[in-house]
Biotite code that builds the C-alpha atoms (Angstrom):
import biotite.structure as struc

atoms = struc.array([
    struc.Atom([7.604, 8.398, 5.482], chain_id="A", res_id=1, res_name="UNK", atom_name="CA", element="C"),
    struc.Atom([7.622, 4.683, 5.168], chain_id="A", res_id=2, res_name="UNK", atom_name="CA", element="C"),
    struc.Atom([10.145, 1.806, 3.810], chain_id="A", res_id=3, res_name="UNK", atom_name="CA", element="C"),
    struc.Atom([7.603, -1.077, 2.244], chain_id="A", res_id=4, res_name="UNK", atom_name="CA", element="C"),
    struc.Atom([8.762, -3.260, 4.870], chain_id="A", res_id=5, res_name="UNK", atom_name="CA", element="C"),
    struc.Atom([5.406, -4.416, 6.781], chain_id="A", res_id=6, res_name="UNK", atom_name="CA", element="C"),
    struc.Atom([5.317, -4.387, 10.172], chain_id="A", res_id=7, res_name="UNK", atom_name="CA", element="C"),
    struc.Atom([2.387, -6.784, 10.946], chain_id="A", res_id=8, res_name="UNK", atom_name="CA", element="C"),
    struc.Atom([-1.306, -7.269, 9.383], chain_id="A", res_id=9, res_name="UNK", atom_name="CA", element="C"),
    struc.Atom([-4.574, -6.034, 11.872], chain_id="A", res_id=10, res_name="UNK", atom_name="CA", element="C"),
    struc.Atom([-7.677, -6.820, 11.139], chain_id="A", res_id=11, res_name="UNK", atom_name="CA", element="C"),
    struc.Atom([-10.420, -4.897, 10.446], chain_id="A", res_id=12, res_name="UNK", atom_name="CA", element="C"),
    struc.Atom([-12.890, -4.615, 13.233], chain_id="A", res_id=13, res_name="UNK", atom_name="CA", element="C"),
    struc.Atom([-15.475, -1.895, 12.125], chain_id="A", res_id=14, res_name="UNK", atom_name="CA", element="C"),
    struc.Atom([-16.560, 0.381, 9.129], chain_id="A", res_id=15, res_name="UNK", atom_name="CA", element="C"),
    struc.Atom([-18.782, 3.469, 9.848], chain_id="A", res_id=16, res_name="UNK", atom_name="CA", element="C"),
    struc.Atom([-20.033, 6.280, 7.730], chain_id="A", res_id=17, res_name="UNK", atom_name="CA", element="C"),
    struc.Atom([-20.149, 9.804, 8.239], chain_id="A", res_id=18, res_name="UNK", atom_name="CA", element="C"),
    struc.Atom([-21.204, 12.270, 5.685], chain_id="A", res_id=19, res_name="UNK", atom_name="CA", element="C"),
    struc.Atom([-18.541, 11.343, 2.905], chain_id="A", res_id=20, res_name="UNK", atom_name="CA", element="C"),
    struc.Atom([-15.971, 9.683, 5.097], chain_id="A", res_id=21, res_name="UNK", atom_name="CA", element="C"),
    struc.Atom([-15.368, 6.678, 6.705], chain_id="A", res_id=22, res_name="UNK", atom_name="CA", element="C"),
    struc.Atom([-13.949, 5.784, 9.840], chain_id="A", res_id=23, res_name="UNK", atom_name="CA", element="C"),
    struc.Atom([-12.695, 2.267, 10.788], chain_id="A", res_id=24, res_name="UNK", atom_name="CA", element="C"),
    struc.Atom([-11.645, 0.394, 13.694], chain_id="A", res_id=25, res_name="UNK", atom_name="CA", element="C"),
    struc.Atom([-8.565, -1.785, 13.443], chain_id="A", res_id=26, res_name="UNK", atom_name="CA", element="C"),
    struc.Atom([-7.192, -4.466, 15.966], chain_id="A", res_id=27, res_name="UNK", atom_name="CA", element="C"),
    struc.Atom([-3.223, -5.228, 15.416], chain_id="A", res_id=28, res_name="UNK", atom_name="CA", element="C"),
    struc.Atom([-0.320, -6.285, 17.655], chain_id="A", res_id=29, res_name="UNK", atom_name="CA", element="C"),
    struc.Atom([1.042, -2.778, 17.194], chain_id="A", res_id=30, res_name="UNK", atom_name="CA", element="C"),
    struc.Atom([-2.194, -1.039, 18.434], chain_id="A", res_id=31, res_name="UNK", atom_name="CA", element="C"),
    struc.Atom([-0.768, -0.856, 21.804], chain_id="A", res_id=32, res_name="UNK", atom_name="CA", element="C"),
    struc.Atom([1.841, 0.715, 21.228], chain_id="A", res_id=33, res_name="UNK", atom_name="CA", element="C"),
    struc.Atom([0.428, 3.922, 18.779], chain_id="A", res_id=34, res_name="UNK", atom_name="CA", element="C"),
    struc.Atom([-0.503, 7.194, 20.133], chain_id="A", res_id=35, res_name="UNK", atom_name="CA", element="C"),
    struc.Atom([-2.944, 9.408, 18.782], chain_id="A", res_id=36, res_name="UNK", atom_name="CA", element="C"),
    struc.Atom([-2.029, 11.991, 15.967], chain_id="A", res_id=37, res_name="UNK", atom_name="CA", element="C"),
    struc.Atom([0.624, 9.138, 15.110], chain_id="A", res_id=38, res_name="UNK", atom_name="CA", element="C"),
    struc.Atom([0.977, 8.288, 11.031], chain_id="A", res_id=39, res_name="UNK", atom_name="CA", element="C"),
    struc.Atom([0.809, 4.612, 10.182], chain_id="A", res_id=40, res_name="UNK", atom_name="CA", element="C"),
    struc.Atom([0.532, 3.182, 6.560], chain_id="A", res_id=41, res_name="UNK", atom_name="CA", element="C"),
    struc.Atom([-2.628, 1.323, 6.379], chain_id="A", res_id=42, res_name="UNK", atom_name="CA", element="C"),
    struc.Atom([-2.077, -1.042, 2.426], chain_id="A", res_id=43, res_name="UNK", atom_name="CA", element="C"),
    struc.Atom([0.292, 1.770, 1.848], chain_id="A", res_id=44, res_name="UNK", atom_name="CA", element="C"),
    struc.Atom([-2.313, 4.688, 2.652], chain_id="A", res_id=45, res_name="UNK", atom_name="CA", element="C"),
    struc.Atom([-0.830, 7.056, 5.685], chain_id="A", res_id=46, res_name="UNK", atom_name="CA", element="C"),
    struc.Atom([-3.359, 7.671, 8.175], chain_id="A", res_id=47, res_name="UNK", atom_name="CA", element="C"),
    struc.Atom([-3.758, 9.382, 11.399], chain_id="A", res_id=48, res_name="UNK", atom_name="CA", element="C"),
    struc.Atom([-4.692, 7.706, 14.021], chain_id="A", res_id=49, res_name="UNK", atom_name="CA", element="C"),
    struc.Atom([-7.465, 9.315, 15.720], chain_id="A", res_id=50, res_name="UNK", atom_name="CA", element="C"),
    struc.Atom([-8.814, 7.546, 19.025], chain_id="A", res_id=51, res_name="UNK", atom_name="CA", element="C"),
    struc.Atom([-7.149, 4.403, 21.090], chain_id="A", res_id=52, res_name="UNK", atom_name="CA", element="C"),
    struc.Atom([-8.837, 1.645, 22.929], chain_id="A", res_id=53, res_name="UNK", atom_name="CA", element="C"),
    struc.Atom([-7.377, -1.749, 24.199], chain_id="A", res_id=54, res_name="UNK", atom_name="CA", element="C"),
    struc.Atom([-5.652, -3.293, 21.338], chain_id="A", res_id=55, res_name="UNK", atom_name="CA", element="C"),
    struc.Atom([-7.489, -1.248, 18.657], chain_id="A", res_id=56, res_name="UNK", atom_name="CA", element="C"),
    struc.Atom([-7.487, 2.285, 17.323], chain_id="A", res_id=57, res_name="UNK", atom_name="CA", element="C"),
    struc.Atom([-9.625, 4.657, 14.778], chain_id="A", res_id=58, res_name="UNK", atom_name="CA", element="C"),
    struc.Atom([-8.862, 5.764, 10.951], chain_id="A", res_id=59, res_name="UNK", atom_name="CA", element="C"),
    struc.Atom([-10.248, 7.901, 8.842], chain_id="A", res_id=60, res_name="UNK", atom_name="CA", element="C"),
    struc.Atom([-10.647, 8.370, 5.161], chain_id="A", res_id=61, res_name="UNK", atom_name="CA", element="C"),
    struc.Atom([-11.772, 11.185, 3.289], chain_id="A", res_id=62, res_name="UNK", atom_name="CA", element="C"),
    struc.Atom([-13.094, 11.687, 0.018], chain_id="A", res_id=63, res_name="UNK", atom_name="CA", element="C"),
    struc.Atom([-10.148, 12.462, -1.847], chain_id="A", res_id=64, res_name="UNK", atom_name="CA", element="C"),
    struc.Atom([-8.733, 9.348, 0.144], chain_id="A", res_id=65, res_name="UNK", atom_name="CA", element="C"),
    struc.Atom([-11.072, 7.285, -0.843], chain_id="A", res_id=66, res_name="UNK", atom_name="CA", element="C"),
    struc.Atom([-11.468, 7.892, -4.457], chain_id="A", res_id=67, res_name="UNK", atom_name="CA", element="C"),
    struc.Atom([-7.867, 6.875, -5.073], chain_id="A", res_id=68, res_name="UNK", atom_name="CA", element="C"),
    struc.Atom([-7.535, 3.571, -2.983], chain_id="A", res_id=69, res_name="UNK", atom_name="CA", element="C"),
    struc.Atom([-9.037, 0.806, -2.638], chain_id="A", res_id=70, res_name="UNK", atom_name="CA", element="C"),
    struc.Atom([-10.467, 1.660, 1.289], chain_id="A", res_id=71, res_name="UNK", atom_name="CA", element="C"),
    struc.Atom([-14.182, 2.330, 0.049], chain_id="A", res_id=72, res_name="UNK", atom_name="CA", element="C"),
    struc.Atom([-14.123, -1.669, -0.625], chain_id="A", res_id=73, res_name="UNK", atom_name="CA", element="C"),
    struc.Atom([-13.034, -2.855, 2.876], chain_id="A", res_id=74, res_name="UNK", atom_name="CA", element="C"),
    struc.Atom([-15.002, -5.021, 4.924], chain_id="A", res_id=75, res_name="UNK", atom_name="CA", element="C"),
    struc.Atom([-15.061, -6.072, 7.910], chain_id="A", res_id=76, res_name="UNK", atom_name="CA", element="C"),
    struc.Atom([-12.706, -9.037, 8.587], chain_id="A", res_id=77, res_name="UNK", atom_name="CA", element="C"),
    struc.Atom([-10.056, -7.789, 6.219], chain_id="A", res_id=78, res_name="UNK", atom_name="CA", element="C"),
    struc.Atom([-6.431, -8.218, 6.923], chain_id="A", res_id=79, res_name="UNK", atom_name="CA", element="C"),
    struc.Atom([-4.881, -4.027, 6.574], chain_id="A", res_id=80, res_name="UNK", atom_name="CA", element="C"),
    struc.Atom([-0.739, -4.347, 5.954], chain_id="A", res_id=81, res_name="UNK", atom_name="CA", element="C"),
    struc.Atom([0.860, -1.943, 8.487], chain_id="A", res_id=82, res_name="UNK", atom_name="CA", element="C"),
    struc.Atom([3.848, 0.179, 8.843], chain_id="A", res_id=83, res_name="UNK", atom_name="CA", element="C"),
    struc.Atom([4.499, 2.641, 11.254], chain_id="A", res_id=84, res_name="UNK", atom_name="CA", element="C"),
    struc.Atom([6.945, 5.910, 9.878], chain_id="A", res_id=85, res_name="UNK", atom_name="CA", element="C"),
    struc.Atom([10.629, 4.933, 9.255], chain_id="A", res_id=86, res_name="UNK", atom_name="CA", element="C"),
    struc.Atom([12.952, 6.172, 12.185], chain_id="A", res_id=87, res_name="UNK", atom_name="CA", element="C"),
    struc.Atom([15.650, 8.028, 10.555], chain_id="A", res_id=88, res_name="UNK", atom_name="CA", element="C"),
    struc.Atom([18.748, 6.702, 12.629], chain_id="A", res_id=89, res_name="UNK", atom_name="CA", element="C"),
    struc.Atom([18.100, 2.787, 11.252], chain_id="A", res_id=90, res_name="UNK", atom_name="CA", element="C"),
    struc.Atom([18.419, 1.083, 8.213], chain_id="A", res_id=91, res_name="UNK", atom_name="CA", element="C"),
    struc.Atom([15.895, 1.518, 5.136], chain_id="A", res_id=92, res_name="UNK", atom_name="CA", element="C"),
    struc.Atom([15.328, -1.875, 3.811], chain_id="A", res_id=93, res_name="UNK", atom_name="CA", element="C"),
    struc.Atom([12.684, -1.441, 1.201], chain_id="A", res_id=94, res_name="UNK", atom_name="CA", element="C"),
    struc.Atom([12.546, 1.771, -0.529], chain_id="A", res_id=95, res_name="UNK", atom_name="CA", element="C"),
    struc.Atom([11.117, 5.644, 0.100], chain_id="A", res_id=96, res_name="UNK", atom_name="CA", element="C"),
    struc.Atom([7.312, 5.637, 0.544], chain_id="A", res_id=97, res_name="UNK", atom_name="CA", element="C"),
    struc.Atom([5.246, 8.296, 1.000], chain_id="A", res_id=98, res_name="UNK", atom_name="CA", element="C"),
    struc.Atom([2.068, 6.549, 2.037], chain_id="A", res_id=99, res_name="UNK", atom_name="CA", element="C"),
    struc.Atom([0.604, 8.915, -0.538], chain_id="A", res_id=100, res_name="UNK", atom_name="CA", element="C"),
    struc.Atom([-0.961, 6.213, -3.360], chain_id="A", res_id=101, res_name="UNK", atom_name="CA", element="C"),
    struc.Atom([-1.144, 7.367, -7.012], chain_id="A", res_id=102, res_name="UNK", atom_name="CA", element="C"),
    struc.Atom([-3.615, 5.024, -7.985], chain_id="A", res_id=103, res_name="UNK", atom_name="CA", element="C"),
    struc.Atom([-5.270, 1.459, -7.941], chain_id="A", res_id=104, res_name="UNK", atom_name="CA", element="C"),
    struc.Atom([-3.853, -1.730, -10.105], chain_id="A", res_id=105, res_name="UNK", atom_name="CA", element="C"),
    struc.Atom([-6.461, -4.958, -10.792], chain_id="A", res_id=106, res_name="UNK", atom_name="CA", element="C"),
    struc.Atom([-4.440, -7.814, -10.455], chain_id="A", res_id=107, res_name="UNK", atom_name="CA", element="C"),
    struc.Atom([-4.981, -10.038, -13.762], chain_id="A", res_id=108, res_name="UNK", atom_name="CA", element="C"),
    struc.Atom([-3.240, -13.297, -12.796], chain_id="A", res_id=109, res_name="UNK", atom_name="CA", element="C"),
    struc.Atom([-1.734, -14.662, -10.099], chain_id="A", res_id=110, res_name="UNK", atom_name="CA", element="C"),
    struc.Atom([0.711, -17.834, -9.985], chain_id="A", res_id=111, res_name="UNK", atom_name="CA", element="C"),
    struc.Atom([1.718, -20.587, -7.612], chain_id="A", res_id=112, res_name="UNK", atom_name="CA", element="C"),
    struc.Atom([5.543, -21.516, -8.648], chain_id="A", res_id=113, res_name="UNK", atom_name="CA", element="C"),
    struc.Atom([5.422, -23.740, -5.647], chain_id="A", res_id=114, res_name="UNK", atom_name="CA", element="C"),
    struc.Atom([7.925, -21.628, -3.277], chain_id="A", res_id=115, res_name="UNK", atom_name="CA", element="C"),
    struc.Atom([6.941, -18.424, -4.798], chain_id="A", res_id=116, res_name="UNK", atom_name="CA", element="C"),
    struc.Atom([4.033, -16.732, -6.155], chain_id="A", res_id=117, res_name="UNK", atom_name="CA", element="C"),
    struc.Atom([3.701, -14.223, -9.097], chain_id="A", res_id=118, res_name="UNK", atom_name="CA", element="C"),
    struc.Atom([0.823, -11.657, -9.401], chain_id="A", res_id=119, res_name="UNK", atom_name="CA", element="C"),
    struc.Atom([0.226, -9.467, -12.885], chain_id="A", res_id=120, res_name="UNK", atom_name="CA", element="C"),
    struc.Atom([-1.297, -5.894, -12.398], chain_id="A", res_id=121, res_name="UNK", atom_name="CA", element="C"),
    struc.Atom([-2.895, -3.850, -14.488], chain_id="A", res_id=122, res_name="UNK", atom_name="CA", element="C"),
    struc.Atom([-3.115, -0.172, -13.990], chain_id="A", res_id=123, res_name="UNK", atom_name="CA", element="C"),
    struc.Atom([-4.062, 2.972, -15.681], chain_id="A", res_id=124, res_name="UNK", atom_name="CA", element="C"),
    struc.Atom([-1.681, 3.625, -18.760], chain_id="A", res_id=125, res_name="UNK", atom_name="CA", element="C"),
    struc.Atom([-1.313, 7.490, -17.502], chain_id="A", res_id=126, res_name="UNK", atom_name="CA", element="C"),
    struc.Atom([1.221, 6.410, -14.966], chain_id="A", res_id=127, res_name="UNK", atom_name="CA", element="C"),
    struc.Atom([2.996, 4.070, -17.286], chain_id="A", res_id=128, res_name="UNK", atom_name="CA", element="C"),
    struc.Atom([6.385, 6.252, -17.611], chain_id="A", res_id=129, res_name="UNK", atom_name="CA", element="C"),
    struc.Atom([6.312, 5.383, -14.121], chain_id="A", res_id=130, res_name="UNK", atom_name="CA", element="C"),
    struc.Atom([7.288, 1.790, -14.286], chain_id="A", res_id=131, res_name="UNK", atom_name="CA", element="C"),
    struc.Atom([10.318, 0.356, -15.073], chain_id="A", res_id=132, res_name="UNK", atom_name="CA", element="C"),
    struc.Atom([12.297, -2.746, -15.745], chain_id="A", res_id=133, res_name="UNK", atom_name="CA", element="C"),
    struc.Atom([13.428, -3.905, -11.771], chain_id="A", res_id=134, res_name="UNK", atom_name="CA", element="C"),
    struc.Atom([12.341, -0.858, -10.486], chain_id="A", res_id=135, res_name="UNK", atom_name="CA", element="C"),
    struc.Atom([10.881, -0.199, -6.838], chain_id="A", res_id=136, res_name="UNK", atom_name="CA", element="C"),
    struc.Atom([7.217, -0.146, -6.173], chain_id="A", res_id=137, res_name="UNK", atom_name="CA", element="C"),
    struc.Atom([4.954, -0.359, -3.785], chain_id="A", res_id=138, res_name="UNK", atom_name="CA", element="C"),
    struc.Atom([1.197, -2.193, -3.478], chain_id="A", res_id=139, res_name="UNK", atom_name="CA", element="C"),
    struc.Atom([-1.110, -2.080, -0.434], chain_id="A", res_id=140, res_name="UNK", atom_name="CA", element="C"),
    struc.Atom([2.359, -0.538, 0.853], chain_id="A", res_id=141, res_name="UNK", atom_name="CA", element="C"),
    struc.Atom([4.743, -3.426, 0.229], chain_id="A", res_id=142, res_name="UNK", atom_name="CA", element="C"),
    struc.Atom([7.923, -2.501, -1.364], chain_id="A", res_id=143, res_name="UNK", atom_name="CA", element="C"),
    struc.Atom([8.629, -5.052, -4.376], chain_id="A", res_id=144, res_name="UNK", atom_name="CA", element="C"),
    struc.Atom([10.483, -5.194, -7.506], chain_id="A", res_id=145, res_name="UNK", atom_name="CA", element="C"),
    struc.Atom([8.011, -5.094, -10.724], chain_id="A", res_id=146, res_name="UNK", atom_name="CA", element="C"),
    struc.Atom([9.125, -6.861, -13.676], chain_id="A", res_id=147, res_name="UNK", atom_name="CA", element="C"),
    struc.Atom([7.508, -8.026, -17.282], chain_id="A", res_id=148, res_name="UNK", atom_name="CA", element="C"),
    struc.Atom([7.185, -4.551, -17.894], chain_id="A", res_id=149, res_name="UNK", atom_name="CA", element="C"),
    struc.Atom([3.941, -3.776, -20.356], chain_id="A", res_id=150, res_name="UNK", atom_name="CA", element="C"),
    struc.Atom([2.166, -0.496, -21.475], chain_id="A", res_id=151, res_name="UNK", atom_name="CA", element="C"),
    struc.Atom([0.074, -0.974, -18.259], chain_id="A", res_id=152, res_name="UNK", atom_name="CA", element="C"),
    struc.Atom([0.848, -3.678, -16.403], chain_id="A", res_id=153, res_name="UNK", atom_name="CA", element="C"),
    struc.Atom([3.777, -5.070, -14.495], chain_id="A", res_id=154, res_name="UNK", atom_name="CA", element="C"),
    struc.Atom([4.638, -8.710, -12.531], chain_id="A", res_id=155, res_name="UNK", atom_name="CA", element="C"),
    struc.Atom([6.062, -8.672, -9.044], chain_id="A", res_id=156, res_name="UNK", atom_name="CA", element="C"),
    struc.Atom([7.350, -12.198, -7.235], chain_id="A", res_id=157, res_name="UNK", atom_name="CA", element="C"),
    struc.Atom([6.354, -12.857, -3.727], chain_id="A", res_id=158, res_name="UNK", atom_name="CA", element="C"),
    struc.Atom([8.718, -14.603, -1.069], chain_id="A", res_id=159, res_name="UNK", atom_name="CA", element="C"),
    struc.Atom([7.247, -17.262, 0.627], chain_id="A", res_id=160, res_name="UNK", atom_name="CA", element="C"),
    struc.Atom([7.997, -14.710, 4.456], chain_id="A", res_id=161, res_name="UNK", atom_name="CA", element="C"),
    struc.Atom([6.333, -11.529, 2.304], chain_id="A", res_id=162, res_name="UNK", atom_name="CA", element="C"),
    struc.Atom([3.422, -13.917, 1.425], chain_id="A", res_id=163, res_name="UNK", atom_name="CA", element="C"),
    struc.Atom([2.597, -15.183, 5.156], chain_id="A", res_id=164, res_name="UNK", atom_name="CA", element="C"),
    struc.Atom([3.361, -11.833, 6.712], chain_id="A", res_id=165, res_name="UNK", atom_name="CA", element="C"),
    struc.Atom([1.166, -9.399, 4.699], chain_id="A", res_id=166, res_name="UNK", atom_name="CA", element="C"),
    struc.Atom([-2.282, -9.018, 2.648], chain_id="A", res_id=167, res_name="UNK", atom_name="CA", element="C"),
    struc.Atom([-1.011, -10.093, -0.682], chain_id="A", res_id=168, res_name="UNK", atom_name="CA", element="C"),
    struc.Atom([-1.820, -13.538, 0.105], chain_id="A", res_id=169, res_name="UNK", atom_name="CA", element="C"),
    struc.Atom([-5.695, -12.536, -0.068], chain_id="A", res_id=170, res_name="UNK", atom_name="CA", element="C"),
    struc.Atom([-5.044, -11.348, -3.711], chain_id="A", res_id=171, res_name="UNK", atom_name="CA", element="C"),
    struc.Atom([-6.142, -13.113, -6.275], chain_id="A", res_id=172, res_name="UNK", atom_name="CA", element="C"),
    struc.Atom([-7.297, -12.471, -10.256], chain_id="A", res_id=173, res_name="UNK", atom_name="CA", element="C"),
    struc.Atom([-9.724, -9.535, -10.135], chain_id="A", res_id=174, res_name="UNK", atom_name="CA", element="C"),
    struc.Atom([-8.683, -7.912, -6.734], chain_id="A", res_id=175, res_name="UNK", atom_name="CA", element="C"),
    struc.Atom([-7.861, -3.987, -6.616], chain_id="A", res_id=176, res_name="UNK", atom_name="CA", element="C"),
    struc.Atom([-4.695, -3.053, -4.294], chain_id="A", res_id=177, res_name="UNK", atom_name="CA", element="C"),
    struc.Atom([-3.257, 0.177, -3.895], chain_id="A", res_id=178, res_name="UNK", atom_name="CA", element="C"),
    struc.Atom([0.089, 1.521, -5.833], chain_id="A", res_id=179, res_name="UNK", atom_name="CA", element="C"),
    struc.Atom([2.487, 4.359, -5.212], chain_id="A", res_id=180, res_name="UNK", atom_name="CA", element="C"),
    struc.Atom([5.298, 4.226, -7.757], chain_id="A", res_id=181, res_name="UNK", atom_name="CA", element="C"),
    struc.Atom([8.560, 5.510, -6.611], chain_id="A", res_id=182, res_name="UNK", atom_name="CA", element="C"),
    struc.Atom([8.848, 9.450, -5.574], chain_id="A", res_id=183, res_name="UNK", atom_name="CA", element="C"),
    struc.Atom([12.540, 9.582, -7.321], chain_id="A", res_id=184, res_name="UNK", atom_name="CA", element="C"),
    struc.Atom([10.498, 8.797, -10.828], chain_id="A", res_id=185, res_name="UNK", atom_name="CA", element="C"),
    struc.Atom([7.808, 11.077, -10.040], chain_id="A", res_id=186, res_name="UNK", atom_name="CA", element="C"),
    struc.Atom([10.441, 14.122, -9.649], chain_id="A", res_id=187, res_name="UNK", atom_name="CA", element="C"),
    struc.Atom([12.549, 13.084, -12.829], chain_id="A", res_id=188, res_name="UNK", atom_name="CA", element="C"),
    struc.Atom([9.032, 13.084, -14.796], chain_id="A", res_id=189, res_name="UNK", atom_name="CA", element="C"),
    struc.Atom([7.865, 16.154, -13.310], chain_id="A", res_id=190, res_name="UNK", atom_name="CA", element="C"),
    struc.Atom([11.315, 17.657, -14.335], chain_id="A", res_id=191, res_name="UNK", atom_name="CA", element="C"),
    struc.Atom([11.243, 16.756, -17.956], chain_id="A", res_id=192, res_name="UNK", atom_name="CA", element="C"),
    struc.Atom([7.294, 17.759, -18.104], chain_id="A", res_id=193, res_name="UNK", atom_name="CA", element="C"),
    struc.Atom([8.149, 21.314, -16.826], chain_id="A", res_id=194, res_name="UNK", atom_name="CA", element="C"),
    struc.Atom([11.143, 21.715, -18.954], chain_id="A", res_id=195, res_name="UNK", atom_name="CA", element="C"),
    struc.Atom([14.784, 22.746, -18.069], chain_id="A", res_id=196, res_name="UNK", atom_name="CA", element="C"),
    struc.Atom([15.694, 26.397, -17.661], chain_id="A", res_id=197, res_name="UNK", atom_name="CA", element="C"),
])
């Protein structure tokens, strides 16, 4: 379990592919300090780490993994958001996150308000009960506030530390991040789809 509140960006050192998954190697400041078997939210994804070496470690992603995120399009180079798990006896400063993303969202604009930035998503209307008016969400594992609530599409605004600190500087119109909308609104839907007895 995760708070949205990145730790530090690492960089994306290799991609390989085996059968239908792929593995990649990621260099970060925290790399040192992760042990294998460890979960770490990778743009909001939890992963396992799976093998250490100086300053790096290994990922992998299934299929399932990779048809809902956005991992099958990393290159090489890219800068990967990271969180390691919330400890339980501190303060949670975002919100809950899984680390299990619902879907994808293309952003459709972005905008420099010179001292903040604004970016519009757009994302399948099947999750749109999901959203609300300055509720929590999270993309590529960043907990922000959505606004400008549409049928399928929200607006979140970026501080100037969240926008030199994580990935969401490298998103711009047409880029795909990853979005997990918050677990509390996933239970009350599930609750009214099911029914009361």
């Amino acid at each position: 379990m995760f708070t949205g509140i990145i730790e530090c960006t690492g960089k994306l050192v290799t991609v390989s592919k085996t059968g239908t998954n792929l593995s990649f190697w990621i260099s970060s400041p925290i790399s040192d300090q992760l042990k294998v078997d460890q979960s770490v939210s990778h743009n909001g994804v939890c992963m396992t780490v799976e093998e250490l070496k100086p300053g790096m470690y290994r990922i992998t992603a299934i299929e399932e993994t990779l048809s809902k995120t956005n991992l099958s399009d990393w290159k090489e180079g890219n800068l990967i958001n990271l969180e390691r798990c919330m400890v339980m006896n501190g303060r949670l400063d975002g919100h809950i996150v899984q680390g299990h993303v619902d879907t994808t969202a293309i952003c459709i604009d972005r905008k420099d308000l010179d001292g903040s930035w604004e970016f519009r998503f757009e994302f399948p209307p099947s999750f749109a009960s999901l959203v609300i008016e300055k509720g929590s969400i999270s993309v590529n594992g960043t907990s922000l506030t959505c606004f400008a609530i549409g049928k399928n599409s929200f607006t979140i605004a970026v501080i100037p530390y969240t926008f030199e600190h994580t990935n969401i500087s490298d998103v711009f119109k047409g880029s795909v991040v990853n979005i997990e909308f918050d677990i509390l609104g996933k239970y009350i839907q599930r609750r009214m789809e099911v029914g009361i007895e």
